[in-house]
Each structure stands twice: as structure tokens, then as C-alpha cells.
N, CA and C atoms as a LAMMPS dump frame, in Angstrom:
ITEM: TIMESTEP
0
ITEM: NUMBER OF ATOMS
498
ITEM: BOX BOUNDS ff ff ff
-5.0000000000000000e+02 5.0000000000000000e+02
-5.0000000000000000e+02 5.0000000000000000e+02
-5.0000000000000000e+02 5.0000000000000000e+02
ITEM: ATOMS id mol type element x y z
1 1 1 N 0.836 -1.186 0
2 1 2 C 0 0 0
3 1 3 C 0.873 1.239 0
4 2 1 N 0.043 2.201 -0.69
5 2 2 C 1.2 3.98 -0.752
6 2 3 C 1.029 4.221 0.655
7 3 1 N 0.586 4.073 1.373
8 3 2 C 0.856 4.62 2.857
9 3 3 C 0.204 3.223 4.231
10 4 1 N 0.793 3.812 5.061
11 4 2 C -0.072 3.509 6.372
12 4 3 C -0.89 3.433 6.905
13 5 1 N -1.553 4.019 6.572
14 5 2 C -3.309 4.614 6.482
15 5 3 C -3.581 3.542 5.553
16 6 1 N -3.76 3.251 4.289
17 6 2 C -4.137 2.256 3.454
18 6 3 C -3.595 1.188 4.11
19 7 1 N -2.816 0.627 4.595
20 7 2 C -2.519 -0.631 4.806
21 7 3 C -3.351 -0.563 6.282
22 8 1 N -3.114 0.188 7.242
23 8 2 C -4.4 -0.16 8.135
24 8 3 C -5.878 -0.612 7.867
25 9 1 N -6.286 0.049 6.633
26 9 2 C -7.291 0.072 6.203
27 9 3 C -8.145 -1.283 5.534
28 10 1 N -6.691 -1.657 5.041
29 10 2 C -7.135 -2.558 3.787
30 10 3 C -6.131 -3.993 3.765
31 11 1 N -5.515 -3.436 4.227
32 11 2 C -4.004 -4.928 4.372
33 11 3 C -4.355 -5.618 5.498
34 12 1 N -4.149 -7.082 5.186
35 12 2 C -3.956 -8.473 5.773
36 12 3 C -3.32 -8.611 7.036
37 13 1 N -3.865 -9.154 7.64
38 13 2 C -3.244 -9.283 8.933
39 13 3 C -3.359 -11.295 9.037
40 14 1 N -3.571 -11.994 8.034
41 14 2 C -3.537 -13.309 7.761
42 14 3 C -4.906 -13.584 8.471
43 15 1 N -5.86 -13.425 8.774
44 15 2 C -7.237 -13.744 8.846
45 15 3 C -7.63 -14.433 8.189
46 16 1 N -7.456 -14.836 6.769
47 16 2 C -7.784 -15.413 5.646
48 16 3 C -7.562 -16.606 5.591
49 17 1 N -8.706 -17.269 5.564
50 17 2 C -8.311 -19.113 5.083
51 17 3 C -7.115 -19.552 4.746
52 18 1 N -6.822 -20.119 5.753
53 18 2 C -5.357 -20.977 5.078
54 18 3 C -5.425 -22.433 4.685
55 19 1 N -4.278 -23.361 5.221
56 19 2 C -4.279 -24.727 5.08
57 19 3 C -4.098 -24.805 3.775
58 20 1 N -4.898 -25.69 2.907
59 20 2 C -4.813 -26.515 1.938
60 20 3 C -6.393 -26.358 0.53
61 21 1 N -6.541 -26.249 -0.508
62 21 2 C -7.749 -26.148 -0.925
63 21 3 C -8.612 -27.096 -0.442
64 22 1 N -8.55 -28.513 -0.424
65 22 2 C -9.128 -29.116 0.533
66 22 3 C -9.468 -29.585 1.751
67 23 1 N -8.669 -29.061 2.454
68 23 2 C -9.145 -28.351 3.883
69 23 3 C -8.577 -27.039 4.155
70 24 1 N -9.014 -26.409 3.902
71 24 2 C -9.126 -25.165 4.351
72 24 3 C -9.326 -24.582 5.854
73 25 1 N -8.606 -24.171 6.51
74 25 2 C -8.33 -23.765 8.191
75 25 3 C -8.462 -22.294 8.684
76 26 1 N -8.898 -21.582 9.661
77 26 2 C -9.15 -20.465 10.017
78 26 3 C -9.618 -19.601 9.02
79 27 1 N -9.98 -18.452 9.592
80 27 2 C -10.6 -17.57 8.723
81 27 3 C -12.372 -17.539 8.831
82 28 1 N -13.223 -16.681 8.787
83 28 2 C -14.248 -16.56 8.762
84 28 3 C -15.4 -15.965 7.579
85 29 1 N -14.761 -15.769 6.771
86 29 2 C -14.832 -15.047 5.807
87 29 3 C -15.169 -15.874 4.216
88 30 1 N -15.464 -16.011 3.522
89 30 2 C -14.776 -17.358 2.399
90 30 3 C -14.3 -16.413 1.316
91 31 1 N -14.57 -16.706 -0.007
92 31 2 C -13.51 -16.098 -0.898
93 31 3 C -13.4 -15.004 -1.283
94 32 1 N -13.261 -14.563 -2.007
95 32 2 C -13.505 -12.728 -2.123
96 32 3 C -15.023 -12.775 -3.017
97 33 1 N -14.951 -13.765 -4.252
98 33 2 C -16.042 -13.885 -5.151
99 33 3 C -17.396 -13.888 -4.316
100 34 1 N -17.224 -15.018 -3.502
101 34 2 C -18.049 -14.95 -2.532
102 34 3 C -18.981 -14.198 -1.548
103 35 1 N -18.091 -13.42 -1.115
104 35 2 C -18 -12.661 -0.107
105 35 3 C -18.821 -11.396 -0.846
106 36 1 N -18.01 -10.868 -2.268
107 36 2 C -19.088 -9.599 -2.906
108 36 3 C -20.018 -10.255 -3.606
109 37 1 N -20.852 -11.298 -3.697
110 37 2 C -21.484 -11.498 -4.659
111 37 3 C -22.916 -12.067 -3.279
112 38 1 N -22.709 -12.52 -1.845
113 38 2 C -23.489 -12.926 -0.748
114 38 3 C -24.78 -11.95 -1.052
115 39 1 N -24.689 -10.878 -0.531
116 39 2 C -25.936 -9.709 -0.479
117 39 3 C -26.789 -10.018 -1.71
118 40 1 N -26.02 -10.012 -2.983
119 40 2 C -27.528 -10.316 -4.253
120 40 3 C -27.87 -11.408 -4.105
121 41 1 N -26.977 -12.464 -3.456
122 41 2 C -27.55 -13.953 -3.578
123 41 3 C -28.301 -14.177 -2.539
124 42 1 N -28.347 -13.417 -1.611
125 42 2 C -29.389 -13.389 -0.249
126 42 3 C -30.125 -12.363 0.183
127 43 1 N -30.789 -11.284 -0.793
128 43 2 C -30.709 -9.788 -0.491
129 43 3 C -31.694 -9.824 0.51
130 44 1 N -32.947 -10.653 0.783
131 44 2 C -33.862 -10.504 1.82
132 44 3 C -33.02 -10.607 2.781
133 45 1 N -31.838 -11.286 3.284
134 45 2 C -31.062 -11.588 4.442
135 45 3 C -30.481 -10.519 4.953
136 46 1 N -30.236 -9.438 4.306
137 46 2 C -29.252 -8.251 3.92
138 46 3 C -29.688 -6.973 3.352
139 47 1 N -31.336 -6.6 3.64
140 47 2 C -31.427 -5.451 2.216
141 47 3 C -30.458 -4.818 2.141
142 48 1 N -30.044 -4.215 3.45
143 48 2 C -28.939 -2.861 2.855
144 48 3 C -27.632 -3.138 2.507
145 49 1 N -26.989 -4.657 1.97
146 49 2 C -26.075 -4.594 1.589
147 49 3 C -25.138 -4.809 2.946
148 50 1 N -24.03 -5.075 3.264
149 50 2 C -22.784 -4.717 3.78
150 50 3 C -22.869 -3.412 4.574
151 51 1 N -23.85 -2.242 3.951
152 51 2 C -23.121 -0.774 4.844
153 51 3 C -23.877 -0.717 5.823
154 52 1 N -25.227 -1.718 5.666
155 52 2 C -26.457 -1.773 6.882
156 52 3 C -25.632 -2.359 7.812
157 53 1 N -24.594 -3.274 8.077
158 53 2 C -24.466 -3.192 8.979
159 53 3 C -22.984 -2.297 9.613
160 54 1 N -23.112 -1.244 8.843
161 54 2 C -22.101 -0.548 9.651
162 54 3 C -20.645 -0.409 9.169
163 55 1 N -20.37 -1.62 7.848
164 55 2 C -19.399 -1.567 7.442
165 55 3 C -19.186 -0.501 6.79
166 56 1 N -18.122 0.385 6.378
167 56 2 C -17.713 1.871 5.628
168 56 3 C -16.92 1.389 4.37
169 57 1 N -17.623 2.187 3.28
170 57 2 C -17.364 2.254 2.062
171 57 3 C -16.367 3.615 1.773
172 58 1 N -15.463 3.331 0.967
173 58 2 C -14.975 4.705 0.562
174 58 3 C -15.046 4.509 -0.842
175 59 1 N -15.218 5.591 -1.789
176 59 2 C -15.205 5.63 -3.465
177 59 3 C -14.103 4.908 -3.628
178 60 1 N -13.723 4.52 -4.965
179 60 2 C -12.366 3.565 -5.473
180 60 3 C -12.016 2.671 -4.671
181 61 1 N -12.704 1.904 -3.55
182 61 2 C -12.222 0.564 -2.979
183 61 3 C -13.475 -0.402 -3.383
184 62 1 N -13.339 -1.325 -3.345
185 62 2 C -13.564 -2.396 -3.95
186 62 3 C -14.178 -2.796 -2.357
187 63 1 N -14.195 -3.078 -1.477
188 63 2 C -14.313 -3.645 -0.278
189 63 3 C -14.497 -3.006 0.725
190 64 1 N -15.003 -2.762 1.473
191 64 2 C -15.026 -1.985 3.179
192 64 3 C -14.228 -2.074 3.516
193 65 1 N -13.946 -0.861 4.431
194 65 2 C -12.675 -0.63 5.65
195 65 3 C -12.908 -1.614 6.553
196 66 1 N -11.491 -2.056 6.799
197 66 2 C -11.514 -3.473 7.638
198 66 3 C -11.947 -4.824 6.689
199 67 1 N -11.652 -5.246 5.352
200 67 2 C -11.936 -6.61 5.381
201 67 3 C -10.291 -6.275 3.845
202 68 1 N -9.766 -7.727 4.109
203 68 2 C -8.177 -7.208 3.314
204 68 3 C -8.799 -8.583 2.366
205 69 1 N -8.007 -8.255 1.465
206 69 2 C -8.002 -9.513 -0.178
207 69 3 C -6.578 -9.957 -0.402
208 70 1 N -6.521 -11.124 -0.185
209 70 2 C -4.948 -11.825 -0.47
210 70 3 C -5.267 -12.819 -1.426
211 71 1 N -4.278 -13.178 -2.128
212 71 2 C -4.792 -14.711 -3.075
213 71 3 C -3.475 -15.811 -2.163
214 72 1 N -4.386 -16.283 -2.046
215 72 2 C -3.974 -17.485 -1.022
216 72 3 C -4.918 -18.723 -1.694
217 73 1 N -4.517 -20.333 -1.425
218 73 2 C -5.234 -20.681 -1.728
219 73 3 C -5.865 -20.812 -3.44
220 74 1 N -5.148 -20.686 -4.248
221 74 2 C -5.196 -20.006 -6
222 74 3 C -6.581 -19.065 -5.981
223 75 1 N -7.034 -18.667 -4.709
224 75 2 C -8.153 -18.246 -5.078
225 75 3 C -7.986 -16.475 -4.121
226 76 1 N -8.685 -15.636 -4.55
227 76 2 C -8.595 -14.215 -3.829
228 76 3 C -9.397 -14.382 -2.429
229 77 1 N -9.024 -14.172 -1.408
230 77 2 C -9.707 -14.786 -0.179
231 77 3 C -9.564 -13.281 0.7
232 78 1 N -10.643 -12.981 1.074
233 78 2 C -10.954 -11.79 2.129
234 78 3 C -10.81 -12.623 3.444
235 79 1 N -10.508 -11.381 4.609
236 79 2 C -10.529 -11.176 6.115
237 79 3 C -10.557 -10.433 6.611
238 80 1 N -10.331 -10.173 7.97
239 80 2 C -11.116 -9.139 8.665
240 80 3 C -9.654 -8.72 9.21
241 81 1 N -9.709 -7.113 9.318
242 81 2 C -8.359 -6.669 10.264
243 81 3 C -8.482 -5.652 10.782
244 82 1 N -8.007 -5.152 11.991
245 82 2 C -7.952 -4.385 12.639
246 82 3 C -8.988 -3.204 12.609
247 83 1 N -8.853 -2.602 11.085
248 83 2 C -9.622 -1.314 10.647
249 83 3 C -11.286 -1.796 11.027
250 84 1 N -11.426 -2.786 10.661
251 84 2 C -13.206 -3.121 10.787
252 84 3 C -13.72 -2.8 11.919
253 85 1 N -13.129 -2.647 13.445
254 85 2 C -13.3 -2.739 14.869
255 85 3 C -12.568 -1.332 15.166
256 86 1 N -11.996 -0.767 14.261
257 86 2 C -11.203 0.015 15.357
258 86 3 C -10.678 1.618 14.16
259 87 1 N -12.485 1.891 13.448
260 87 2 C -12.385 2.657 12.368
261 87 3 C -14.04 3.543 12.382
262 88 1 N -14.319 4.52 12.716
263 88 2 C -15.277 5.193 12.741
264 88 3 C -15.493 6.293 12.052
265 89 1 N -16.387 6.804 11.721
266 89 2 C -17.256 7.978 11.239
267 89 3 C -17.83 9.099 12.026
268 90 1 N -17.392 10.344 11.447
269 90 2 C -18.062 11.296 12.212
270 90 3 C -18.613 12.38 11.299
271 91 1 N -19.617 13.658 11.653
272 91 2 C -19.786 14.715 11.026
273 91 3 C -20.266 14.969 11.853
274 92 1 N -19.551 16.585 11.231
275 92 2 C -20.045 17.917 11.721
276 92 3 C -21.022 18.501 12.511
277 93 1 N -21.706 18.56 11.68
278 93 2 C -23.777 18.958 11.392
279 93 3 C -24.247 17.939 10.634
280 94 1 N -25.62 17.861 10.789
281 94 2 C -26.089 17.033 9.805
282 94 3 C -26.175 17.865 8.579
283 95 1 N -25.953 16.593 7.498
284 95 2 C -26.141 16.964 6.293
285 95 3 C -24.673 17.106 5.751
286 96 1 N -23.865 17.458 7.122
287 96 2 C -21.942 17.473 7.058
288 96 3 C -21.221 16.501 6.242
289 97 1 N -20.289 16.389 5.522
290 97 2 C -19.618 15.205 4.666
291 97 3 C -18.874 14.711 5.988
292 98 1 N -19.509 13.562 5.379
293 98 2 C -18.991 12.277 7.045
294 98 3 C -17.266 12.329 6.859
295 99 1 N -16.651 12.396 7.675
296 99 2 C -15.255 11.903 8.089
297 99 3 C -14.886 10.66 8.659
298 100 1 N -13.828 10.006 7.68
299 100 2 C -13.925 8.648 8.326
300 100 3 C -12.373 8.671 9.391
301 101 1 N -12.654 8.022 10.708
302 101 2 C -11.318 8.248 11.503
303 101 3 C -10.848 7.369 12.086
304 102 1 N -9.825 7.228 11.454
305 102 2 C -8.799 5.505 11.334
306 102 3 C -8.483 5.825 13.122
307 103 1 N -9.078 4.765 13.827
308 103 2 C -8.655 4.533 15.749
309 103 3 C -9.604 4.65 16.306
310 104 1 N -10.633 5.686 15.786
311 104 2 C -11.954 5.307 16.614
312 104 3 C -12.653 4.061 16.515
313 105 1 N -13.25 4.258 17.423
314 105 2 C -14.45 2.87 17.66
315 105 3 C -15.289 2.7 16.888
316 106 1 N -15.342 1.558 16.261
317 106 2 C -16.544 1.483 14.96
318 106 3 C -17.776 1.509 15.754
319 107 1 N -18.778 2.453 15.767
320 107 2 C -19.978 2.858 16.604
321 107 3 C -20.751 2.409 16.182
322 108 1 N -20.977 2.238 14.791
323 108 2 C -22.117 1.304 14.015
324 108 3 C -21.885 0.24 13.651
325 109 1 N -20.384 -0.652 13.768
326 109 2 C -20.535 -1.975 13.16
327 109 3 C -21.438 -3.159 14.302
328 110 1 N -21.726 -4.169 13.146
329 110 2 C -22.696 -4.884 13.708
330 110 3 C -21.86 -6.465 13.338
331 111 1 N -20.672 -6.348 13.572
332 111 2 C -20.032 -7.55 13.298
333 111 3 C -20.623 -8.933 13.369
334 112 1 N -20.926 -9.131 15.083
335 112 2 C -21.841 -10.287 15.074
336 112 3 C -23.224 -10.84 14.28
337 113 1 N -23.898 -9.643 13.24
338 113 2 C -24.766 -10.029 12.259
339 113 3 C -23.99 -10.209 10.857
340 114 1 N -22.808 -9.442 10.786
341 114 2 C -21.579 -10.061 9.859
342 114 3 C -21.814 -11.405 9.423
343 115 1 N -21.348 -11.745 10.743
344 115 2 C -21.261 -13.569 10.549
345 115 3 C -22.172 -13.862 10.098
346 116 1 N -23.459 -14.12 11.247
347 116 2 C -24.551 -14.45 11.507
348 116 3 C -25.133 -14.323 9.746
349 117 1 N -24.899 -13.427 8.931
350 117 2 C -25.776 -13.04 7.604
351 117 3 C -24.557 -14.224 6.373
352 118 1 N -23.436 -14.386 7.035
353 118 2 C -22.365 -14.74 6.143
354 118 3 C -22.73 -16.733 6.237
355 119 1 N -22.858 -16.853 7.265
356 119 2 C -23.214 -17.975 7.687
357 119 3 C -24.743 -18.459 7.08
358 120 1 N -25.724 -17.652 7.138
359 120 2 C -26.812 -18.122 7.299
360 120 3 C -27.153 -18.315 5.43
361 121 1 N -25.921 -17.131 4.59
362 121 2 C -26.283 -17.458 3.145
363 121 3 C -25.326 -18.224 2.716
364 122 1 N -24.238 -18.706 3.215
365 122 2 C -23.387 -19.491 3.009
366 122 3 C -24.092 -20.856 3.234
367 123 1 N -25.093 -21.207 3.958
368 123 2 C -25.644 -22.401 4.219
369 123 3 C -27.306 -22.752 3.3
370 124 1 N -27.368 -21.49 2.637
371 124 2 C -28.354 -21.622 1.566
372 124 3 C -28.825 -21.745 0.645
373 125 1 N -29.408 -22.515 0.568
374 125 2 C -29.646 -23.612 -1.047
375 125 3 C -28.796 -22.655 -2.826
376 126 1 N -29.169 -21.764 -2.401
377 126 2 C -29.167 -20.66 -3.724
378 126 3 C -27.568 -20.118 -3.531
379 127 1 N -26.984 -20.361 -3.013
380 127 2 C -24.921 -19.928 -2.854
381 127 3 C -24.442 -21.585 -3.896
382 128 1 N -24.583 -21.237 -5.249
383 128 2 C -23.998 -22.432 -5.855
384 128 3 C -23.074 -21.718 -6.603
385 129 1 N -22.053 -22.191 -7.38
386 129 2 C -20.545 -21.762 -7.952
387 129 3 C -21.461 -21.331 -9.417
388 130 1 N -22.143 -21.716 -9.372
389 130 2 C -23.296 -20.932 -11.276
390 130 3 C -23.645 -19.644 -10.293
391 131 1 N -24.351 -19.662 -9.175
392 131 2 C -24.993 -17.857 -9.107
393 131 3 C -23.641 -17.117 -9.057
394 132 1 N -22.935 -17.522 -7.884
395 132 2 C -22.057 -16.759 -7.623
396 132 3 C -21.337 -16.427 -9.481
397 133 1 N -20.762 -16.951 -9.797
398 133 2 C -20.192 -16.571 -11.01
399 133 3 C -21.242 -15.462 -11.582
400 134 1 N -22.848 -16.186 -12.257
401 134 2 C -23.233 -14.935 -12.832
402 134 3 C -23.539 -13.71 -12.21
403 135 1 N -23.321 -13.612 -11.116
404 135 2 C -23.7 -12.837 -9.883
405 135 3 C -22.397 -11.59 -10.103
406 136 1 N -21.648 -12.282 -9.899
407 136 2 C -20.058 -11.728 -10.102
408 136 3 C -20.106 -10.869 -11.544
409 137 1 N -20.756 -11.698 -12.529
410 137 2 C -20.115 -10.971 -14.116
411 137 3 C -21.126 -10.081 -14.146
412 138 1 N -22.546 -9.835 -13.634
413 138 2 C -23.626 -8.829 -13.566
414 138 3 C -22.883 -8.092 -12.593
415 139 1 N -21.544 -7.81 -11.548
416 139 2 C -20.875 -6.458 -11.029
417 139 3 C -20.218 -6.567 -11.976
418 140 1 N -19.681 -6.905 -12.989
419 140 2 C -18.664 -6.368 -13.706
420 140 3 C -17.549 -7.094 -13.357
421 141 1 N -17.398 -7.84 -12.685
422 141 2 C -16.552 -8.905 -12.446
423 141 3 C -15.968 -10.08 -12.822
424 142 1 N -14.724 -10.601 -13.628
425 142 2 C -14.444 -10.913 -14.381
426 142 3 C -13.747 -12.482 -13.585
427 143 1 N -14.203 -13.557 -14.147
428 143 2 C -14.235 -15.323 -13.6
429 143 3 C -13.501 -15.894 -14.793
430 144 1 N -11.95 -15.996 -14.48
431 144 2 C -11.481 -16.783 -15.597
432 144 3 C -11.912 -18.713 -15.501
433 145 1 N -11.333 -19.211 -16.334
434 145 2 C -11.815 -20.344 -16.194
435 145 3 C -11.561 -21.532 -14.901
436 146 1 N -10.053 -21.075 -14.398
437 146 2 C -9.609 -21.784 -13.442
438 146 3 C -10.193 -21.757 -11.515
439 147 1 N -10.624 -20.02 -11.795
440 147 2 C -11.462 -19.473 -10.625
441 147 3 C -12.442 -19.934 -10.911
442 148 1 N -13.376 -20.766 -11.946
443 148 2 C -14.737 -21.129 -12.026
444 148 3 C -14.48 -22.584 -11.185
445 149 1 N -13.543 -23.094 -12.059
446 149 2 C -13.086 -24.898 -11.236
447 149 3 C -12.67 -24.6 -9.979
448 150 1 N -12.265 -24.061 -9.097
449 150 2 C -11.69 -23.575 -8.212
450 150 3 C -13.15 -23.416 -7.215
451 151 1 N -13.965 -22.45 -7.63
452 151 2 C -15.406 -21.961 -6.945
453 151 3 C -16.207 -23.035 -6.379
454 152 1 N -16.272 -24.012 -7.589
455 152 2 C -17.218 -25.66 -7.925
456 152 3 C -16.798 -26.13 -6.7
457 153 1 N -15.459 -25.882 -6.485
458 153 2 C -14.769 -27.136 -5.681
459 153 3 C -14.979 -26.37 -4.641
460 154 1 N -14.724 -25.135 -3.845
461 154 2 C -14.761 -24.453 -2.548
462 154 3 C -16.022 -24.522 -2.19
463 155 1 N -17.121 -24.172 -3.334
464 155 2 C -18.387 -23.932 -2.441
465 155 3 C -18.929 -25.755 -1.764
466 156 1 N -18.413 -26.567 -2.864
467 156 2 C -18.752 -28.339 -2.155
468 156 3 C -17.817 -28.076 -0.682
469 157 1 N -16.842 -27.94 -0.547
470 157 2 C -16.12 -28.405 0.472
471 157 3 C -16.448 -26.798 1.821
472 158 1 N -16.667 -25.874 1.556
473 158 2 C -16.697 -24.808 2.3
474 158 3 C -18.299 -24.905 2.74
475 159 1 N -19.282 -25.49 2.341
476 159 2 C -20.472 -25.656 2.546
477 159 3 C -20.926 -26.808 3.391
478 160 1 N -19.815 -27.931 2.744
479 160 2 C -19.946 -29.032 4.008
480 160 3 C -19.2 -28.746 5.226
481 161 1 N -18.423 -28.061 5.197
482 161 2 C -17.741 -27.798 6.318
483 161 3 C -18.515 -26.83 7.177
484 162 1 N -19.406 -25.732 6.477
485 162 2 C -19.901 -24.836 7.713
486 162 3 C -20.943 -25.433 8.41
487 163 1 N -21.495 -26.703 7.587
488 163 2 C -22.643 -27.371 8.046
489 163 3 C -22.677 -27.969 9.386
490 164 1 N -21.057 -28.439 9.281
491 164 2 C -20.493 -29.243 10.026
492 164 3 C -20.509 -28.801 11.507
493 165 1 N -19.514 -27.168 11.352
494 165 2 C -19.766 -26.267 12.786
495 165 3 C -20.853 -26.318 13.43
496 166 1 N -22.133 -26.37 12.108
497 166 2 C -23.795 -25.878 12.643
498 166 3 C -24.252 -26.588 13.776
């Protein structure tokens, strides 16, 4: 990252699935494809998207403050770091352009429905490696062929496995 500030923001702190493609170890999160494509594939679960619960968007990022993208795994895999818990918003007056302030206390995140929404569409009939893909290419998001074989295989093994926790 060009600075410190961005890498607080956005850089890895290894949260991210590790181990092996077929077993896959720590991490809470699943792949990146995944992860932006959950909300359309579950939107009753989620109307407002990711920012309902508190997570912060900035223009030109791809992802909320606090969740980092590594390719680990041949596949791009999100996690959670520091910034998500420990990154807040403020303004002025109302109507004020919000300020976002890297150390404060995230006042609106709702982490524990994080999961709870990540889990509950991760375990639902309609999270198959076909939505997610067309899900993905309707953002503009581009699934070469090896991330498609790759998806097939994570969502079988990442689906039996969360079942498993259940």
C-alpha cells in the first residue's frame, strides 16, 4: 500500500483461510467472489447490503474498511483486520460530509450479524458456484476459467464444512 493509512485500512493481517484447498483452516470469511457477490444472492437476508451493517465504504475501494483480499489458496480470499473494529465515522452537522477516523471505535458496526448473515447465506440452497459466477459478471466482475473450477470445488467443500460447525 502507498501509505499507512491504506494498509491499516485494507491490508492483511492473515485472517484469511489458510491450510490446503481441501481443507481449508481459520478464517471466517470465504472467498472474495463470494463474499461480494453474498448480499444479491441473499438480499432478503441483507437489504442494505454490507453498509447496513455498519461496514464503511470509501469511493475507489472495492471492499469496506476493515476486510483485506490476499490470493492465497489459487483463489482471492478476504478477512477481517484491525480497521473493521477500530475505524469510525463522524460529522459535523447534519447533512456534514462524514469523516472517516482511522482509531476510533466502529460505533455502528454490527459484526456479530456479519457472521450471523455470512453464515446463514453461506448455508443456503441458492450460494452455488453458477450464481455466484453470474452474480459476479452482472458487477462487472471478471471469472477466468480456473477461478470457475476452483469456486465448484470451494463452495462443495466450504459448505460441508460450515454445516459441520452448525
Amino acid at each position: 500500500y502507498r501509505s499507512i493509512e491504506e494498509q491499516f485500512k485494507y491490508g492483511s493481517i492473515g485472517s484469511e483461510p489458510g491450510g490446503t484447498l481441501l481443507t481449508p483452516v481459520g478464517g471466517v470469511l470465504p472467498p472474495y467472489l463470494i463474499f461480494k457477490t453474498l448480499p444479491s444472492i441473499c438480499p432478503e437476508k441483507l437489504p442494505g447490503g454490507y453498509a447496513s451493517l455498519g461496514l464503511i465504504f470509501e469511493p475507489g475501494h472495492d471492499l469496506p474498511i476493515g476486510i483485506s483480499r490476499r490470493r492465497r489458496l489459487a483463489l482471492d480470499q478476504v478477512g477481517i483486520n484491525c480497521a473493521a473494529c477500530h475505524t469510525g465515522t463522524v460529522r459535523a452537522a447534519d447533512g456534514a460530509t462524514t469523516q472517516i477516523v482511522l482509531g476510533m471505535p466502529a460505533h455502528q458496526l454490527d459484526l456479530e450479524n456479519l457472521f450471523r448473515f455470512v453464515q446463514s447465506c453461506t448455508l443456503d440452497d441458492r450460494l452455488t458456484a453458477d450464481n455466484v459466477i453470474e452474480k459476479a459478471k452482472s458487477m462487472g466482475i471478471r471469472v477466468g476459467p480456473v477461478q470457475k473450477l476452483l469456486l465448484h470445488t470451494f463452495v462443495k467443500i466450504g459448505r460441508a464444512s460450515c454445516r459441520e460447525r452448525v
